[in-house]
N, C-alpha and C positions, 0 to 999 in steps of 0.2 A: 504493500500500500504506500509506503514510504517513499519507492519508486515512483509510481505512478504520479504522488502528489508533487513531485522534482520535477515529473517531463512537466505537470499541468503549468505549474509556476514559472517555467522556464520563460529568457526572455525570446521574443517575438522575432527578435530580428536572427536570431539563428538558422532561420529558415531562408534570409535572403538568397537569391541569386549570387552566384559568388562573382559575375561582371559587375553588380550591382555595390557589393559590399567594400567598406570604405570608400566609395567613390563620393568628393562634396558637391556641396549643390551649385547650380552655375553659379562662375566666378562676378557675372557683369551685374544677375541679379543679386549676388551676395552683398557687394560691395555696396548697392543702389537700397539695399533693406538696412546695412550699419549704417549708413550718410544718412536715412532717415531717422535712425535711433539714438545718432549723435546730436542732429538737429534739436528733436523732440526734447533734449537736455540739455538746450541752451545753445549748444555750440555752433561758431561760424564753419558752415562747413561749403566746402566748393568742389561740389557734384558731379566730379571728371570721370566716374567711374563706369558708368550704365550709358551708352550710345543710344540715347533716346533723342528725338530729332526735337529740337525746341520749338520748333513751326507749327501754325495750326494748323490745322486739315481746312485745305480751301472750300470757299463758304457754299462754293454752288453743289461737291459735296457732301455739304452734312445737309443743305437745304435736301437732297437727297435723301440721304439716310431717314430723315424727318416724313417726308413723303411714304418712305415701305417702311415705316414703321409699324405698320399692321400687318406685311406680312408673314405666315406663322407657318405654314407647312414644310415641307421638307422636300430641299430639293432634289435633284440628282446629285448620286454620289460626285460625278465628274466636277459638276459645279452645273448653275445656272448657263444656260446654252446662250442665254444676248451677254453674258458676260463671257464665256469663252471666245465668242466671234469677236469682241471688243478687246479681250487682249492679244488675239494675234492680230486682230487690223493695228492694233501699236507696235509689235513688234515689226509688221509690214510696214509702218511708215516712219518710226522712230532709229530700225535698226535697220532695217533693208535687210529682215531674217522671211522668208516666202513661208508663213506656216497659217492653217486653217483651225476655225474652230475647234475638229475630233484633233487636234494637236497638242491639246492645252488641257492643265488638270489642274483647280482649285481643290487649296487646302486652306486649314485655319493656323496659316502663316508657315512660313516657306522652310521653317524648322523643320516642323512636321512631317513636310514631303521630303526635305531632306533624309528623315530616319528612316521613312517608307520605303525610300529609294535602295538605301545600304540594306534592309529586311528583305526585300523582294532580290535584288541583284546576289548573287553572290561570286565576292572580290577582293582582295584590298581596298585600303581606302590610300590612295596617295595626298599627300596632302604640302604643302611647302612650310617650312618654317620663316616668319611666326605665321598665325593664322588664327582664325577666329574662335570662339572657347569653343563652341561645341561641337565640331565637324569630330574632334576624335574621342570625346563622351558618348557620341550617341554609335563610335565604332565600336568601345570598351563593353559598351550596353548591349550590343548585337553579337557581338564575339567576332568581330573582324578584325581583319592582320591589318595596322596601321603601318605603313611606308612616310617616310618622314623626307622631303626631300629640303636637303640644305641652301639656305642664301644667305650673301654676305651685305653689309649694311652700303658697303661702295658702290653695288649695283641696287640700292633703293631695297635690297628685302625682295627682290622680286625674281619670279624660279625661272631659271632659264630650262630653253631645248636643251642644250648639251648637260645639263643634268637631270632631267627627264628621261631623255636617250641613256643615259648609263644606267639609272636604276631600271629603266624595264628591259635592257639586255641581260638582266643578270638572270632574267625567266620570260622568254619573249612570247612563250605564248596564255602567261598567265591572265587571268579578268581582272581586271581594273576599274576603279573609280578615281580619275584624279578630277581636282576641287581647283577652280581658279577662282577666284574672288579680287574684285577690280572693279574700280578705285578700294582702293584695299583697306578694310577692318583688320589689321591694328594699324597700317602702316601712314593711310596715306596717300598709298604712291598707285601709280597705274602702270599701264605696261603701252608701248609704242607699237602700232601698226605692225612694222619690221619683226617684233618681238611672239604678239599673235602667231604669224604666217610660219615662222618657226614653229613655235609648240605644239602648231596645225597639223607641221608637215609629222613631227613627233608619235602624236596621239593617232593621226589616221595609218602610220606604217606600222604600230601595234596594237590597233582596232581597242585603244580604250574609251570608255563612256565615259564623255569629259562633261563634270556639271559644271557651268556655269554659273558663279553666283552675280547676277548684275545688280545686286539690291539698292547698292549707290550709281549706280548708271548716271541715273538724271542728274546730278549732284557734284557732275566731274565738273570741273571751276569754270572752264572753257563751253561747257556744253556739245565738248565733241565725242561724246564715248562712244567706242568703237564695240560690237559687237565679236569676241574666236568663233561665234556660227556662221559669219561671213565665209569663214574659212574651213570650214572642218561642219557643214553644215549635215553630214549624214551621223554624226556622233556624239553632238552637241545638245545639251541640254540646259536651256537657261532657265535660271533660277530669280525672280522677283518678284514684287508685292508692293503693300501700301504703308510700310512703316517707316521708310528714310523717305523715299521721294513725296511723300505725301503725307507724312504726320502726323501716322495712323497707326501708330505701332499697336497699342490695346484694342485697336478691331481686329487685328488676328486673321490677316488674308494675306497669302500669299498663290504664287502662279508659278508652275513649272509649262516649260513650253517643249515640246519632244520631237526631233526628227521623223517624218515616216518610218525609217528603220528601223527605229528605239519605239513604235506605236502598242509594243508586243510589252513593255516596260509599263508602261501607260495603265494597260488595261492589270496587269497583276499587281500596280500600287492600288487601283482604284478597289481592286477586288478587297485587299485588306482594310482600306478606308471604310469600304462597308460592313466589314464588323468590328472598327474602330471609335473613329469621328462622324460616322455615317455622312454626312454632310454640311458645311461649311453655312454657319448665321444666314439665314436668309434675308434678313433685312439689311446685313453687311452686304454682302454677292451684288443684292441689283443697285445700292448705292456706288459701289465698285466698279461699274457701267460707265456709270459718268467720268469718274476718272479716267481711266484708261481711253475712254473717246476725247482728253483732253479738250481744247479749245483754246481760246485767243485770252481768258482769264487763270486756266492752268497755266497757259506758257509765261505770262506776265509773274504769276508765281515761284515758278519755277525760279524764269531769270533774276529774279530779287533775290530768290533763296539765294544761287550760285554768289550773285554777287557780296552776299553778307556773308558765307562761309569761305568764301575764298579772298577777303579783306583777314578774316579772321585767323584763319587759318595761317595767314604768310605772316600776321604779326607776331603771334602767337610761337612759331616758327625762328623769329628775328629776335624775339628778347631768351629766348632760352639758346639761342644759338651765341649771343653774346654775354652767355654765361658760360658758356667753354664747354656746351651740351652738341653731341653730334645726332644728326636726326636728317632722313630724305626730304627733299622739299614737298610737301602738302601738294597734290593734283587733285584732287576729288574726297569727298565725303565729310568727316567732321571729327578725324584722327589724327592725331601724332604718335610716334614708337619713337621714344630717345634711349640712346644708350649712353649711360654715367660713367663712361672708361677712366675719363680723365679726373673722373672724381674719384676715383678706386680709392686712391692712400688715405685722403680725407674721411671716407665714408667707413673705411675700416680700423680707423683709427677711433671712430663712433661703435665699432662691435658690429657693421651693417658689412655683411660678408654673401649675402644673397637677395636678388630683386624683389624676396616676397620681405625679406626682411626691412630692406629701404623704403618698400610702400607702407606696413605698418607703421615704421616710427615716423613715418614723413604724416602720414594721419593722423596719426597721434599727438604729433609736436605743431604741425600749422591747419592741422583740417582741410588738406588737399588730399584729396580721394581720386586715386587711380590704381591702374591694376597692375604687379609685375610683371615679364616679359614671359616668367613661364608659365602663367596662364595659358597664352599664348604659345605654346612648344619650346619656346626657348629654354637652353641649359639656365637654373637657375643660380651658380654661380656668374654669371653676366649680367652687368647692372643697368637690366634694358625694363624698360616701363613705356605703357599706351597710355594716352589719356584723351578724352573726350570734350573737345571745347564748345561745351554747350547748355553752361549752368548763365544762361539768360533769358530775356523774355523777347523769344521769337516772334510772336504779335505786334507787339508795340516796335520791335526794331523791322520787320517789315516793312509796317505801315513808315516808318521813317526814312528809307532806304527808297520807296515810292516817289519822297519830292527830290529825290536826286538826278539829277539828269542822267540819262540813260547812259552817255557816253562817258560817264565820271566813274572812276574807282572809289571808295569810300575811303574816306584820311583816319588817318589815325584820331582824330579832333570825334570824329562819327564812334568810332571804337569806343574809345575813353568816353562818352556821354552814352552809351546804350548797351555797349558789355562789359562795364567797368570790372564787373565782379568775374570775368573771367582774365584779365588782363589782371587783377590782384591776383587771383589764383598762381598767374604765372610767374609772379614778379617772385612771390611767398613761396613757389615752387626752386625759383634759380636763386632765391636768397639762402635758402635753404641746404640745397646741394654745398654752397658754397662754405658752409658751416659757418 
């Protein structure tokens, strides 16, 4: 009996899945739940840590959302069909990528079909260092072989073909998943035309399924993102939604866009979505519509957006870089990855001898919250940290950014009056390093 009563009281979690066990909760939302619980106790704290877009979801819509707010039924697994034809006519005119409605599969956000994708496929997952937190949680989760392919900070963090080309020689005809992600979470940086047509040539002479993550597409500074489906359009699968380009992160919608060839991929994600998520907010989906058919008010957004993240971005860039911080220059999205090399002796002569240890105390002593570098894959003896410049009020610097003439860059005068508080953050940041 004595037995018996040992297994009853036993604790719960000895039954976990052993991919499961120890493993912690994302790093981006971790950090975004302590910066609210330090807040909550008073403290100044600046919210580098969770890549949440500060924008507001453009007003025609949520006028939308407002509209199907009574729709209640449930759609098709795939997604709502005027909203599948609606994301690839954007991919038709946005990327000059040729795919049709039955090409396109909604999920509730682009995570999600990301996991589906590694559960259904099975492969490695290649991935480049650094790279975004969950691409190899959710491989650890599945039981797939993670491939980690190396880049150095000289060439911006960014994975070349000739190291592509050597780790899939070393098993040329194994299945693969490799992950591009561009304009890049953590880094920043994007990748050059030249660079694409390369990894193209890579991926299609070892027939890997290359996902695409374009999630900050719209968001590249310049407004020129270039599609690798251009290039590699039989193996290409892109990956986006409504949380960076539209300001929509908590509606939880994301869009995979699939080759004809990969259509066989399509339908065995959708088949587990239907004993999953079964299908994706209905009153999300047809507001989603609207988006994605953009118009002459999304693009006026857009271009505002670009223009305030990409002022920001370079300053932000410019004061940490004249604190002796080395970091790529910023093309897209709303990230920096710096590495503290030259801070080593300083930082270790603090006891700070690892990047998760230097974001701790760096939290701890100014309330600058961001993530170590090996969140992100990186070895964490290297003193590399991301951070997210976007702890301001995106609305009201919009709307300010609006009486600027079009042809103006915004000065640092604009900066300092509307994202003050991330511009201290940085100051508090490189004062800091600096001991």
């Amino acid at each position: 009996m004595q037995g018996v009563a040992s297994r009853r009281n036993a604790p719960l979690d000895v039954h976990l899945n052993l991919n499961v066990r120890g493993m912690r909760p994302s790093a981006t939302l971790a950090i975004n739940e302590r910066s609210a619980a330090l807040q909550a106790e008073g403290r100044e704290v600046f919210r580098f840590g969770l890549g949440q877009s500060p924008f507001p979801v453009p007003q025609s819509v949520v006028e939308s959302l407002q509209a199907n707010a009574h729709q209640k039924d449930y759609l098709a697994v795939k997604g709502l069909r005027e909203l599948r034809e609606a994301v690839a006519a954007y991919h038709r005119r946005k990327l000059q990528v040729d795919r049709s409605g039955d090409d396109v599969l909604i999920g509730p956000g682009s995570k999600e079909l990301m996991f589906l994708l590694q559960l259904v496929y099975y492969g490695d997952l290649v991935i480049p260092t650094p790279s975004w937190v969950s691409y190899a949680p959710q491989a650890d989760i599945i039981g797939r072989r993670i491939r980690w392919v190396g880049t150095e900070m000289a060439n911006d963090w960014r994975m070349s073909a000739e190291r592509l080309q050597q780790l899939c020689e070393t098993d040329p005809g194994r299945p693969r998943i490799v992950i591009l992600n561009y304009p890049s979470n953590p880094t920043g940086s994007t990748y050059t035309v030249e660079e694409l047509k390369a990894i193209a040539k890579v991926a299609r002479a070892h027939r890997v399924v290359l996902l695409s993550d374009e999630i900050y597409g719209e968001l590249h500074f310049q407004g020129r993102h270039v599609s690798i489906a251009r290039y590699y359009p039989e193996g290409t699968i892109v990956s986006t939604g409504l949380s960076k380009w539209c300001g929509a992160g908590g509606w939880r919608l994301g869009t995979f866009v699939f080759p004809h060839d990969l259509r066989w991929l399509l339908d065995a994600m959708a088949v587990v979505a239907s004993e999953t998520f079964t299908s994706t907010s209905a009153p999300i989906q047809h507001a989603a519509v609207r988006a994605f058919e953009g118009g002459m008010d999304i693009e006026d957004y857009l271009v505002r957006s670009r223009k305030v993240v990409r002022a920001l971005g370079r300053e932000c860039a410019r004061r940490l870089r004249a604190a002796g911080v080395h970091l790529p220059e910023p093309k897209g999205g709303f990230y920096l990855m710096f590495d503290a090399a030259q801070q080593t002796e300083s930082l270790r002569a603090r006891g700070l001898t690892s990047s998760r240890s230097m974001c701790t105390r760096l939290l701890d002593d100014t309330g600058v919250a961001i993530l170590p570098g090996s969140d992100f894959g990186m070895p964490d003896d290297e003193l590399t940290a991301r951070l997210a410049f976007v702890d301001f009020d995106g609305a009201g610097t919009l709307a300010a950014a609006s009486t600027v003439p079009a042809d103006k860059e915004l000065d640092a005068g604009f900066l300092e009056m509307h994202c003050s508080k991330v511009l201290r953050g940085i100051d508090r940041l490189a004062e800091w390093l600096h001991g």
